[in-house]
N, CA, C and O atoms as a Maestro MAE file, in Angstrom:
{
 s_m_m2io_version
 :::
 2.0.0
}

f_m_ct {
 s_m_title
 :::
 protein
 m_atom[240] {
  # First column is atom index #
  i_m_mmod_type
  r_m_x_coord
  r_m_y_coord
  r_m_z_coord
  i_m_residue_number
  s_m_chain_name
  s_m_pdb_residue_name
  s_m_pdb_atom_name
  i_m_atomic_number
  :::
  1 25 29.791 -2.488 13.017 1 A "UNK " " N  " 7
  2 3 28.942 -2.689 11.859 1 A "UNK " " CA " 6
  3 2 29.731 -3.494 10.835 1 A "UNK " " C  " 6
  4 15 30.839 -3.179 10.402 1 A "UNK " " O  " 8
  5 25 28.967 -4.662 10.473 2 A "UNK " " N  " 7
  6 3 29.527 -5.535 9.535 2 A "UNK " " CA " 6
  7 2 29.226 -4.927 8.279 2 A "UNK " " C  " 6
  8 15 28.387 -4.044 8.461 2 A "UNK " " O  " 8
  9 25 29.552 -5.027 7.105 3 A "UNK " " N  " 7
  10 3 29.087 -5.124 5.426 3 A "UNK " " CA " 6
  11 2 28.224 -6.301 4.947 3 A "UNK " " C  " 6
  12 15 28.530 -7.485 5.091 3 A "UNK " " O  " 8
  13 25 26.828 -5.719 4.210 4 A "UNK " " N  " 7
  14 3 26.584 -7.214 4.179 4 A "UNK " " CA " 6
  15 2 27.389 -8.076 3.101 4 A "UNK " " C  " 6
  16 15 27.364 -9.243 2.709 4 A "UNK " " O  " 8
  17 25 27.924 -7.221 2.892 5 A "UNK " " N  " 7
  18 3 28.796 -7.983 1.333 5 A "UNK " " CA " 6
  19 2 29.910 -9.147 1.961 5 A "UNK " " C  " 6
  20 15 30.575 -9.925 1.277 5 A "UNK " " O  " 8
  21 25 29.912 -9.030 3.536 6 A "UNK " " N  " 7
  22 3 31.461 -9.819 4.079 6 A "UNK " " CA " 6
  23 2 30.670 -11.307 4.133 6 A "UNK " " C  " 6
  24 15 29.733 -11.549 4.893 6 A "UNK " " O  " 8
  25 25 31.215 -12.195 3.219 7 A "UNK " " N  " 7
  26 3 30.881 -13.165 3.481 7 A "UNK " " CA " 6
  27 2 31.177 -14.646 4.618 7 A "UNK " " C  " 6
  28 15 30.508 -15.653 4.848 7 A "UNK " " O  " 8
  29 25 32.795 -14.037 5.238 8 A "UNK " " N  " 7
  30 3 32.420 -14.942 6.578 8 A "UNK " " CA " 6
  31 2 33.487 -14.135 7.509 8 A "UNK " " C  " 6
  32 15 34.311 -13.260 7.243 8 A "UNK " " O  " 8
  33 25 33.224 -14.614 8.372 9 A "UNK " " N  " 7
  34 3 33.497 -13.491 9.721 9 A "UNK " " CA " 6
  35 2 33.405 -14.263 11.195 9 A "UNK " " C  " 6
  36 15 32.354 -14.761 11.601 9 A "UNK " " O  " 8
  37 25 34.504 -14.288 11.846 10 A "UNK " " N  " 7
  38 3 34.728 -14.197 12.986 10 A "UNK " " CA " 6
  39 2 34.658 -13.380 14.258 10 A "UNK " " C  " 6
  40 15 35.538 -12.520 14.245 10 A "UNK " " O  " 8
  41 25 33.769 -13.346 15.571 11 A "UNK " " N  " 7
  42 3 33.449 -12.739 16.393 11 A "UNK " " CA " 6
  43 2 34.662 -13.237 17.912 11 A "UNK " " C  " 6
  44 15 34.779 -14.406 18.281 11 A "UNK " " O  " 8
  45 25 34.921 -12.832 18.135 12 A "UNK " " N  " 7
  46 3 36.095 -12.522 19.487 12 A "UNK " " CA " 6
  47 2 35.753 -11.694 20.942 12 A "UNK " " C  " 6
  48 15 36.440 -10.749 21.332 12 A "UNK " " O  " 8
  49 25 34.840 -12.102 21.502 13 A "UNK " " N  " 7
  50 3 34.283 -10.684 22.708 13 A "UNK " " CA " 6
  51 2 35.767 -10.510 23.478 13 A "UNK " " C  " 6
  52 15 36.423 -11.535 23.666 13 A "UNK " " O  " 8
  53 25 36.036 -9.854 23.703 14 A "UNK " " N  " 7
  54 3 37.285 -9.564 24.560 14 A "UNK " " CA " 6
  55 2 37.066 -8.848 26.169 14 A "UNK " " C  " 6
  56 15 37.666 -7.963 26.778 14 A "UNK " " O  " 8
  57 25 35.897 -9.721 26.485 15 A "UNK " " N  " 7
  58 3 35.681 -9.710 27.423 15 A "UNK " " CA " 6
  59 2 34.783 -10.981 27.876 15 A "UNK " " C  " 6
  60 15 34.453 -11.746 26.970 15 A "UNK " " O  " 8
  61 25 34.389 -11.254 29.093 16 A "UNK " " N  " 7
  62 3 33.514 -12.995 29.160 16 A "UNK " " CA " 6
  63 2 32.211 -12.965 29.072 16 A "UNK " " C  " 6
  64 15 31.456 -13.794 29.580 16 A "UNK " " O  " 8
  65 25 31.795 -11.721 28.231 17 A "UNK " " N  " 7
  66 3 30.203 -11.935 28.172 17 A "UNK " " CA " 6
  67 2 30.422 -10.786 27.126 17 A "UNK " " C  " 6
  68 15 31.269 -9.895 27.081 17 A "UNK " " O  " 8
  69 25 29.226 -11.152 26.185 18 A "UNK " " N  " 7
  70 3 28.900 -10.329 25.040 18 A "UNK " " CA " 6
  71 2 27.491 -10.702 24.735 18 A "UNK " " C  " 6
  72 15 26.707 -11.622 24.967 18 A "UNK " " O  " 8
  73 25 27.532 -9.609 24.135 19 A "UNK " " N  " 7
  74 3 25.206 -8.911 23.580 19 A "UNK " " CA " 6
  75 2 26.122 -8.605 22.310 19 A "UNK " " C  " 6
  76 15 27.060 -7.814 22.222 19 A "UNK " " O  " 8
  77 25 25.484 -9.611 21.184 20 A "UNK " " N  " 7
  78 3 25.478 -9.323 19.543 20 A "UNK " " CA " 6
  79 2 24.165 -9.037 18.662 20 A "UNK " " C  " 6
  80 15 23.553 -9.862 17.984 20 A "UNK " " O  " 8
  81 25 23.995 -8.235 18.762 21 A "UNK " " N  " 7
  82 3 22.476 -8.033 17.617 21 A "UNK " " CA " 6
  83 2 22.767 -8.026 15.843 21 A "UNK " " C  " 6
  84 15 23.535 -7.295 15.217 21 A "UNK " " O  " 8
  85 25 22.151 -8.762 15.495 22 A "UNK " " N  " 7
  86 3 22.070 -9.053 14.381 22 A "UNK " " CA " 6
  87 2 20.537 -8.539 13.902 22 A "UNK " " C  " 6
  88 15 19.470 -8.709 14.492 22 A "UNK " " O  " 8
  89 25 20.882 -7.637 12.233 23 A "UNK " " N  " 7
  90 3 19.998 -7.097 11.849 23 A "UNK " " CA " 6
  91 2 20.289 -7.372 10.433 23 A "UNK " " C  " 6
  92 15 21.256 -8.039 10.064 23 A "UNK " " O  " 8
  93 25 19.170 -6.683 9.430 24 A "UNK " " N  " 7
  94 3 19.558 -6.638 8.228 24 A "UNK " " CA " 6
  95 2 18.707 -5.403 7.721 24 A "UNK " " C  " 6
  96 15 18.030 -4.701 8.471 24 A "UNK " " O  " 8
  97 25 18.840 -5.208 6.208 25 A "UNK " " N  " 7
  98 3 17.653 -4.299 5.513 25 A "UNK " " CA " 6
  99 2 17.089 -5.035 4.779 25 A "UNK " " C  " 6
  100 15 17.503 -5.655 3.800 25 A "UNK " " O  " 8
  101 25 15.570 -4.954 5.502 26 A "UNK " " N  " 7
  102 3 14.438 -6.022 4.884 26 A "UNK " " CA " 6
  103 2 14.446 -5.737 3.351 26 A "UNK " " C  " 6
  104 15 15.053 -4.718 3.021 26 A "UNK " " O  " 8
  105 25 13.838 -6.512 2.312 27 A "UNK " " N  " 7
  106 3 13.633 -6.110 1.229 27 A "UNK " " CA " 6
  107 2 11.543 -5.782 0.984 27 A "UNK " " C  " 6
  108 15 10.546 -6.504 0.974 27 A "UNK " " O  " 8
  109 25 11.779 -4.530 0.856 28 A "UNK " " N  " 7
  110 3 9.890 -4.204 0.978 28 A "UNK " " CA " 6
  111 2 9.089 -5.012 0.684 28 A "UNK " " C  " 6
  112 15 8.056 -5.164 1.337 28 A "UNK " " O  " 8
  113 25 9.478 -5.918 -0.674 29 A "UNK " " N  " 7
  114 3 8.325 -6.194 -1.537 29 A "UNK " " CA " 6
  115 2 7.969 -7.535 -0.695 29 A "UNK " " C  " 6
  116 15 6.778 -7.660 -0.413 29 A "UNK " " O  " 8
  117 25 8.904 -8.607 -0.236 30 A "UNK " " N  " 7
  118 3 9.146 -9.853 0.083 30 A "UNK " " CA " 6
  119 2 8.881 -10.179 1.569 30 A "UNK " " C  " 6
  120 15 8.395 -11.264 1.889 30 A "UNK " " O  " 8
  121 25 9.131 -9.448 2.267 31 A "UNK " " N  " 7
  122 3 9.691 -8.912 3.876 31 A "UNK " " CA " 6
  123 2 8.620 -8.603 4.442 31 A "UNK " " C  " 6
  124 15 8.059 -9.315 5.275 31 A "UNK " " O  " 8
  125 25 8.154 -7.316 3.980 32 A "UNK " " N  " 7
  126 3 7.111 -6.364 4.477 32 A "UNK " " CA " 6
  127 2 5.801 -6.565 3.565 32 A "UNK " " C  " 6
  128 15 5.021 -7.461 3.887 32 A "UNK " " O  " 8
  129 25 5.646 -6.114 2.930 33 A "UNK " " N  " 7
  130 3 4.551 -5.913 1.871 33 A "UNK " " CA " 6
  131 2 4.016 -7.389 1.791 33 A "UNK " " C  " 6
  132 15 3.233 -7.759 2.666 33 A "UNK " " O  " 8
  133 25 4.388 -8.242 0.804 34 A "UNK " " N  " 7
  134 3 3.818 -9.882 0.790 34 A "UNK " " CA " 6
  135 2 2.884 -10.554 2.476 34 A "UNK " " C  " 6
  136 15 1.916 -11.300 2.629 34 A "UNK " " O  " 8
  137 25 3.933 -9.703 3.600 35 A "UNK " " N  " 7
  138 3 3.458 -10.630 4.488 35 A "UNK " " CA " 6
  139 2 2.193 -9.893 4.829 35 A "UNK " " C  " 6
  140 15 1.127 -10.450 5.088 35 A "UNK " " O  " 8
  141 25 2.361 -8.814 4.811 36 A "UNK " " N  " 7
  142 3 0.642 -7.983 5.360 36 A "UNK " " CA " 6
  143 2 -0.110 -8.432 4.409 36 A "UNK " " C  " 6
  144 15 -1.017 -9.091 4.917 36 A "UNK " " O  " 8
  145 25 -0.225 -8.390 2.685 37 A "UNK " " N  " 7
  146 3 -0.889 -8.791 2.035 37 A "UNK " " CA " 6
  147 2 -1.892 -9.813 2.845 37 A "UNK " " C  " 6
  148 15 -3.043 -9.816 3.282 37 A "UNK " " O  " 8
  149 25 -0.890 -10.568 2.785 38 A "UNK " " N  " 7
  150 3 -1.231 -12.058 3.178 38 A "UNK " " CA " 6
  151 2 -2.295 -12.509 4.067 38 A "UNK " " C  " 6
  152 15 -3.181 -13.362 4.106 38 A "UNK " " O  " 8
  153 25 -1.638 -11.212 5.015 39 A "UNK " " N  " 7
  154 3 -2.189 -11.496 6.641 39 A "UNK " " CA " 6
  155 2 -3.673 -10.309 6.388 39 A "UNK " " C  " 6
  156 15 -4.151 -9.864 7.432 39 A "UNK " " O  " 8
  157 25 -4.233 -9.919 5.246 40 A "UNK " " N  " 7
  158 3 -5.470 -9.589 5.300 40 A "UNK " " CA " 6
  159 2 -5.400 -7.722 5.458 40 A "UNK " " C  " 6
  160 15 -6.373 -7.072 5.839 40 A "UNK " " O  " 8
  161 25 -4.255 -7.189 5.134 41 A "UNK " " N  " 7
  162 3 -4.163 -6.018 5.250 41 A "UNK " " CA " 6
  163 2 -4.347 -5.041 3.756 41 A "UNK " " C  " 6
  164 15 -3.607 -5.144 2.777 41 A "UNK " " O  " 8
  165 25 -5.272 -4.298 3.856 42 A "UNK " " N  " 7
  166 3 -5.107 -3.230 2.623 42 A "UNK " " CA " 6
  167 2 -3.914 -2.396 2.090 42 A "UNK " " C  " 6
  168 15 -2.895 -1.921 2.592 42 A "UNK " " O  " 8
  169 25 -4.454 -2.422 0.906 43 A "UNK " " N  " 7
  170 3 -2.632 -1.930 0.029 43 A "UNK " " CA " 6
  171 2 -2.671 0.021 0.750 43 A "UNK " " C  " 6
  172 15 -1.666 0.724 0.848 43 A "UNK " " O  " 8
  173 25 -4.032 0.429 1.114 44 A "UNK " " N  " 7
  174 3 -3.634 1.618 1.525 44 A "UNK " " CA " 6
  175 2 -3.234 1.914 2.939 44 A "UNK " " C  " 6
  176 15 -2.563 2.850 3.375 44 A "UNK " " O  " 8
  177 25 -4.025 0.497 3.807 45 A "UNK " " N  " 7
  178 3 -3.070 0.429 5.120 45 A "UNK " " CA " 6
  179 2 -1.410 0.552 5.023 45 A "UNK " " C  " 6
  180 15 -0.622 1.396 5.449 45 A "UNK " " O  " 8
  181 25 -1.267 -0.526 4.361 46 A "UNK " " N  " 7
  182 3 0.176 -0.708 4.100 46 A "UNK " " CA " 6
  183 2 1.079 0.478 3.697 46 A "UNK " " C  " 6
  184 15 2.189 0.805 4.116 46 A "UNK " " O  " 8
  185 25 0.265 1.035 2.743 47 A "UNK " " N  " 7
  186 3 0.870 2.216 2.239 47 A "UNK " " CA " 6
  187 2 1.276 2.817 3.357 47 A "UNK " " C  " 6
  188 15 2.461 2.991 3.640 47 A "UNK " " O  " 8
  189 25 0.118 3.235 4.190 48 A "UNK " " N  " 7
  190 3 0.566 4.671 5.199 48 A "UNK " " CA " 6
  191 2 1.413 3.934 6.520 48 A "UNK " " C  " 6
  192 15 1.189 4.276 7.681 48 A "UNK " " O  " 8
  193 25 2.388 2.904 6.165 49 A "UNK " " N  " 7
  194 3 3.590 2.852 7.056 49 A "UNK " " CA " 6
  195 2 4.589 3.224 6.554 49 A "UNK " " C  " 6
  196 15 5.544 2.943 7.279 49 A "UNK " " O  " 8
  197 25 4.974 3.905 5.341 50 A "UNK " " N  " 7
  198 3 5.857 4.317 4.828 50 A "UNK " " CA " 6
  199 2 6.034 5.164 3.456 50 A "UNK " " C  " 6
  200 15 7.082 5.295 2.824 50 A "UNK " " O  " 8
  201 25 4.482 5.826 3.078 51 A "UNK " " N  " 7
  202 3 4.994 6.693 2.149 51 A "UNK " " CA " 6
  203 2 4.618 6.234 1.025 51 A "UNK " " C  " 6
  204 15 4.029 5.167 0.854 51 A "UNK " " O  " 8
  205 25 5.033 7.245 -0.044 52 A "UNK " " N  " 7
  206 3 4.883 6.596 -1.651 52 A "UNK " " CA " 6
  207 2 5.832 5.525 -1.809 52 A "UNK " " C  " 6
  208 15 5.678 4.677 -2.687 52 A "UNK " " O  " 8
  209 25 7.114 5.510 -0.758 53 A "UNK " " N  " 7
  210 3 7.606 3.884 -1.558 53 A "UNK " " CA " 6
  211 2 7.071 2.419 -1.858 53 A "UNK " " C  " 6
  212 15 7.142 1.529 -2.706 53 A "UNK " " O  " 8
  213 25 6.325 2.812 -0.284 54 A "UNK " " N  " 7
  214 3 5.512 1.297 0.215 54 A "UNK " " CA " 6
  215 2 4.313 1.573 -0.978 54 A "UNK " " C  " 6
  216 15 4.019 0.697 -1.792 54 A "UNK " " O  " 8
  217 25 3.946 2.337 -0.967 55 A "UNK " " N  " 7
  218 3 2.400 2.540 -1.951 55 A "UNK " " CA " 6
  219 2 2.501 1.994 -3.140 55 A "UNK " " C  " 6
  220 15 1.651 1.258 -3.642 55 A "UNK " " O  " 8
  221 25 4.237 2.551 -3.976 56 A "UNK " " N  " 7
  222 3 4.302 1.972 -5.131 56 A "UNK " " CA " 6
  223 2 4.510 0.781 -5.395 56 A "UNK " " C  " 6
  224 15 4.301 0.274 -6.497 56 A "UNK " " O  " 8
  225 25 5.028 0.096 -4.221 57 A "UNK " " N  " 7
  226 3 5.819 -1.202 -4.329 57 A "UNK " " CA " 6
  227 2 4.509 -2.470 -3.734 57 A "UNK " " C  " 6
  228 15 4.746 -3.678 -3.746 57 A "UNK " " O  " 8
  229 25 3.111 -1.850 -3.230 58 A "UNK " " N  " 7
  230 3 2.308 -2.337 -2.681 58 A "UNK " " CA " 6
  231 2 1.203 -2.249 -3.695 58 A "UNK " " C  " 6
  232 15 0.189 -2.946 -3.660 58 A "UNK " " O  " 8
  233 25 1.489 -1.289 -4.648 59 A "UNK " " N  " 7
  234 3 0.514 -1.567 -6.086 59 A "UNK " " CA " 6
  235 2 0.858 -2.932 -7.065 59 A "UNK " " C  " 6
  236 15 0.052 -3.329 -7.906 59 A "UNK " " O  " 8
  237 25 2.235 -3.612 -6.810 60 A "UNK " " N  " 7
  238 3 2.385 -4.858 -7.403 60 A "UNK " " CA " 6
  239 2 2.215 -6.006 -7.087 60 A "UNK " " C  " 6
  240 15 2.456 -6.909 -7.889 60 A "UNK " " O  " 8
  :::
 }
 m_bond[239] {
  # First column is bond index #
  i_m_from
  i_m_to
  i_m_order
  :::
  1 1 2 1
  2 2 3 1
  3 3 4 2
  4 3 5 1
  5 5 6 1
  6 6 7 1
  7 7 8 2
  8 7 9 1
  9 9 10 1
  10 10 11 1
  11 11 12 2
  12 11 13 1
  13 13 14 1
  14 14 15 1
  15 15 16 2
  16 15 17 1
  17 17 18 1
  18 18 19 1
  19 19 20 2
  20 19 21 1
  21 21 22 1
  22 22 23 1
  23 23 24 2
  24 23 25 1
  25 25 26 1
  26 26 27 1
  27 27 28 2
  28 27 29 1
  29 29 30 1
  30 30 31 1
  31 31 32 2
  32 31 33 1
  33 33 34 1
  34 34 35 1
  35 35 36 2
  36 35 37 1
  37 37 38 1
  38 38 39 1
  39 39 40 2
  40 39 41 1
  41 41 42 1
  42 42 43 1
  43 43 44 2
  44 43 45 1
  45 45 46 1
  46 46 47 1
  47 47 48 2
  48 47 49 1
  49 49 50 1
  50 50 51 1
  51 51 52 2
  52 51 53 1
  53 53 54 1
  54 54 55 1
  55 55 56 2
  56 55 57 1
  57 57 58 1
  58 58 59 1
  59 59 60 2
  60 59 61 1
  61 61 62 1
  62 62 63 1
  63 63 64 2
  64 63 65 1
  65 65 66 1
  66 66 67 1
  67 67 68 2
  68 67 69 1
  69 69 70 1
  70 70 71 1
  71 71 72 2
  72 71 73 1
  73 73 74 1
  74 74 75 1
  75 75 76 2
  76 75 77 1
  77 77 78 1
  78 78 79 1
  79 79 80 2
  80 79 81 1
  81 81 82 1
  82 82 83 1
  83 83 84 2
  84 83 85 1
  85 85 86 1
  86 86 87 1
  87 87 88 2
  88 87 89 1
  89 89 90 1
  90 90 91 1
  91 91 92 2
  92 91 93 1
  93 93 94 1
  94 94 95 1
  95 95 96 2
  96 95 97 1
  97 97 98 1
  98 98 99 1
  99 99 100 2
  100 99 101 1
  101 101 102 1
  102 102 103 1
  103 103 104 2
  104 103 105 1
  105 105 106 1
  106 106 107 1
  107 107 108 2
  108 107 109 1
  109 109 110 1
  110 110 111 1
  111 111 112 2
  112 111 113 1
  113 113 114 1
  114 114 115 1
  115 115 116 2
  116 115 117 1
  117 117 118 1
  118 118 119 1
  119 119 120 2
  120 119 121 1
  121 121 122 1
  122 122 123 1
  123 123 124 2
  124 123 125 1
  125 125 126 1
  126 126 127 1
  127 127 128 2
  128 127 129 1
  129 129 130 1
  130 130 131 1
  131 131 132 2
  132 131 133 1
  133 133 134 1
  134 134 135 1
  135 135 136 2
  136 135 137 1
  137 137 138 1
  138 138 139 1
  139 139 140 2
  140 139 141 1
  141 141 142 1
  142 142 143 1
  143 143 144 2
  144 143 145 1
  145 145 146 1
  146 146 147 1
  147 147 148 2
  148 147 149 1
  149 149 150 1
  150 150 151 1
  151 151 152 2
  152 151 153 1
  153 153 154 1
  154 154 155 1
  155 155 156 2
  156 155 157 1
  157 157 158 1
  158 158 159 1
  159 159 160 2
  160 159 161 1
  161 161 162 1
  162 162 163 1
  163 163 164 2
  164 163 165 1
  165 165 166 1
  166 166 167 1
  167 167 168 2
  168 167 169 1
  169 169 170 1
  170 170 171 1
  171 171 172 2
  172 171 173 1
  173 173 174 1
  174 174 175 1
  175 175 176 2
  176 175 177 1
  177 177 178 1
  178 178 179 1
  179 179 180 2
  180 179 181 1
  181 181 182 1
  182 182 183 1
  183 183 184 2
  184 183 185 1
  185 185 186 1
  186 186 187 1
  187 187 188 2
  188 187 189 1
  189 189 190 1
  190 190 191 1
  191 191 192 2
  192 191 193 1
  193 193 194 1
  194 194 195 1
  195 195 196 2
  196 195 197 1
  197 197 198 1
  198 198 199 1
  199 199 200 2
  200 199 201 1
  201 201 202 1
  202 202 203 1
  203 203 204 2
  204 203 205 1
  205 205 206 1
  206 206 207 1
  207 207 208 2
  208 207 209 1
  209 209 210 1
  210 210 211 1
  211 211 212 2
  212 211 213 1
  213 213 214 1
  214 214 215 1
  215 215 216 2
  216 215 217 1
  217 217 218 1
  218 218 219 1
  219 219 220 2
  220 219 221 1
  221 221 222 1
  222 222 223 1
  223 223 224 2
  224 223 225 1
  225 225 226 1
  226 226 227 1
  227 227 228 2
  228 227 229 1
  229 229 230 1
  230 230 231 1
  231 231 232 2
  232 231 233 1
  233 233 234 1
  234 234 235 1
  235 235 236 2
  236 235 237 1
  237 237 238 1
  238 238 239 1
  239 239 240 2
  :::
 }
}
């Protein structure tokens, strides 16, 4: 597990084949929320994938 704070970084497999997954933590409002908007989805659909966070952050 990287930090996302490391700003550059070198990978080394120490072996002749490597599987790297790269992930991040979406940001709700931008990520998630904006794109369902978008794509024709209700703020209470949206809501019930995650709770009062998504709900509150899907009321803006």
């Amino acid at each position: 597990i990287l930090p996302a704070a490391l700003e550059k970084f070198e990978l080394a497999p120490v072996v002749d084949r490597a599987i790297i997954l790269r992930a991040y933590v979406p940001n709700l409002r931008t990520d998630v929320i904006a794109p369902l908007k978008k794509a024709g989805y209700a703020r209470e659909e949206i809501a019930r994938l995650g709770g009062s966070m998504i709900a509150q952050k899907a009321k803006s």
